[in-house]
C-alpha positions in Angstrom: -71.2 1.3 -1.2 -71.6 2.9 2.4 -68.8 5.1 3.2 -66.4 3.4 5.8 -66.7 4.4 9.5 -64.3 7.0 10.9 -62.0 4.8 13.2 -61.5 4.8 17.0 -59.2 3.8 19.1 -61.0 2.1 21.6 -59.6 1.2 25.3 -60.4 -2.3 24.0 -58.5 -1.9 20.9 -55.6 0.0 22.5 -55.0 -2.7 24.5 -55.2 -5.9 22.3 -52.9 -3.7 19.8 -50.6 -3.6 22.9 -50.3 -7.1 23.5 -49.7 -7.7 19.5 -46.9 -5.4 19.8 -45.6 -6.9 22.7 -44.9 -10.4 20.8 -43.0 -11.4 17.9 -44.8 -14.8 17.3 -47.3 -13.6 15.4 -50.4 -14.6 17.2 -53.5 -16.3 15.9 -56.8 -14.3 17.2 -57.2 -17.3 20.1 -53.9 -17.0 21.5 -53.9 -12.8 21.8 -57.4 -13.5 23.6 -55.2 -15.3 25.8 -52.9 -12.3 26.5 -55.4 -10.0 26.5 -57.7 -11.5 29.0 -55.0 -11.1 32.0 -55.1 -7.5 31.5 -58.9 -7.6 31.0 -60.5 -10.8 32.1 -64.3 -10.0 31.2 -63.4 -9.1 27.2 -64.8 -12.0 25.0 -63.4 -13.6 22.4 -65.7 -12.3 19.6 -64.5 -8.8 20.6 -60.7 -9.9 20.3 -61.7 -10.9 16.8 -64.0 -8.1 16.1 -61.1 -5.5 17.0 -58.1 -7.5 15.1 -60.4 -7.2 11.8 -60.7 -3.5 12.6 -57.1 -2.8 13.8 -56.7 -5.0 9.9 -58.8 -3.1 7.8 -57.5 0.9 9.4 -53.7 -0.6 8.5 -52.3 -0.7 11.8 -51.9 -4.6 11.9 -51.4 -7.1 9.6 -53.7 -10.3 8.6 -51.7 -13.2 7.9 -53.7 -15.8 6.0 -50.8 -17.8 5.6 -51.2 -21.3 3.4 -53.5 -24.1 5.4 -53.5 -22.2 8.4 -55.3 -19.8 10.9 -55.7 -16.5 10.6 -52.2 -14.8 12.2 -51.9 -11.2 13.2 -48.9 -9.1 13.2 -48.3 -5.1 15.0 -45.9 -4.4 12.5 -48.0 -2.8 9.8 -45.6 -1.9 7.2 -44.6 -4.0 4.4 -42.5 -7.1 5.1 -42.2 -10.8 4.3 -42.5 -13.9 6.7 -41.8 -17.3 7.1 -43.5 -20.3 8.3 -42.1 -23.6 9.4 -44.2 -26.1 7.5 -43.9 -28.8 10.6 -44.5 -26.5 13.2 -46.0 -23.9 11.9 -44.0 -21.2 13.8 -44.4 -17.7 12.0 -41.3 -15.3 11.5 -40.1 -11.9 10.0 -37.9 -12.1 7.3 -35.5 -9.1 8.0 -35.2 -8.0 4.2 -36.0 -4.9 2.1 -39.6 -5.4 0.3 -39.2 -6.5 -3.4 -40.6 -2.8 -4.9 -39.2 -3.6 -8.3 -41.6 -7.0 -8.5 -44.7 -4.5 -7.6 -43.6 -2.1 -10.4 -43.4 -4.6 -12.7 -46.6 -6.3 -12.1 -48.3 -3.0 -12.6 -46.8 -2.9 -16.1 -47.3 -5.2 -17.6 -51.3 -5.3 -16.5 -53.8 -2.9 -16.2 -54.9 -3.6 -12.5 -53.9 -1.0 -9.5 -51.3 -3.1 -7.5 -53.1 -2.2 -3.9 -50.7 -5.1 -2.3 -49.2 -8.7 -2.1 -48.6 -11.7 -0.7 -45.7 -13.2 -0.5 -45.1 -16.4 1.9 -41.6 -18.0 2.4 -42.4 -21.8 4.0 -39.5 -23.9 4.8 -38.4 -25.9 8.3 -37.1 -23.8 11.4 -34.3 -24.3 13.0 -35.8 -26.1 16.4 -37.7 -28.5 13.8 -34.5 -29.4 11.7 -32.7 -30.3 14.7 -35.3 -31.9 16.1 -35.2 -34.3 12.6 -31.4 -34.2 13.0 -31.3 -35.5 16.1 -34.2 -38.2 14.7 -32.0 -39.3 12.0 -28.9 -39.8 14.2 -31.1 -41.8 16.8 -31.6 -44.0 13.7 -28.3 -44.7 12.7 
């Protein structure tokens, strides 16, 4: 195996990591092109995805490949759990402590190097269940 290239931090990739930061709804690589292209309207979109896999594989950002959907990014790099609304799709942070004991565990009772996880929460947000509420009560 080649050994990996010494990263940089690009104008290009300090920007798009910028514009990750700078939202919580955990964009998919289309919409940060989006975002990024006001700032920097001649970028393509194959560069937006080039750099998010880069920004992915240094740790900086996170890859969500989150059940039957595409490809989210988040600028939060350390460990933490999400959510997503299985109408909508909307993607959150769960505000919780990561579950160390469950990695510990894992390791124990195998003989595999626990090098991470996923873990994905899926239930119906709060703008979709009232959206249903108000549904069913338009029924009645």
């Amino acid at each position: 195996m080649p050994p990996a290239k010494k990263f940089r931090m690009t104008q290009q990739r300090r920007l798009i990591l910028e514009e990750l930061r700078k939202v919580n709804s955990h964009p998919t690589a289309d919409e940060l092109y989006q975002l990024v292209q006001r700032r920097l309207p001649k970028i393509s979109l194959g560069t937006v995805y080039r750099n998010l896999e880069i920004l992915s594989q240094a740790g900086i950002i996170q890859k969500l490949e989150l059940g039957g959907t595409q490809r989210r990014f988040d600028g939060k790099a350390e460990n933490h759990y999400h959510i997503r609304c299985i109408q909508c799709g909307r993607v959150e942070d769960v505000l919780t402590k990561p579950l160390a004991p469950i990695e510990k565990e894992i390791s124990g009772a195998s003989d595999y190097q626990i090098i991470g996880y996923r873990l994905e929460f899926m239930g119906i947000c709060p703008r979709c269940k009232k959206r249903q509420n108000n549904l069913h009560r338009e029924k009645i």
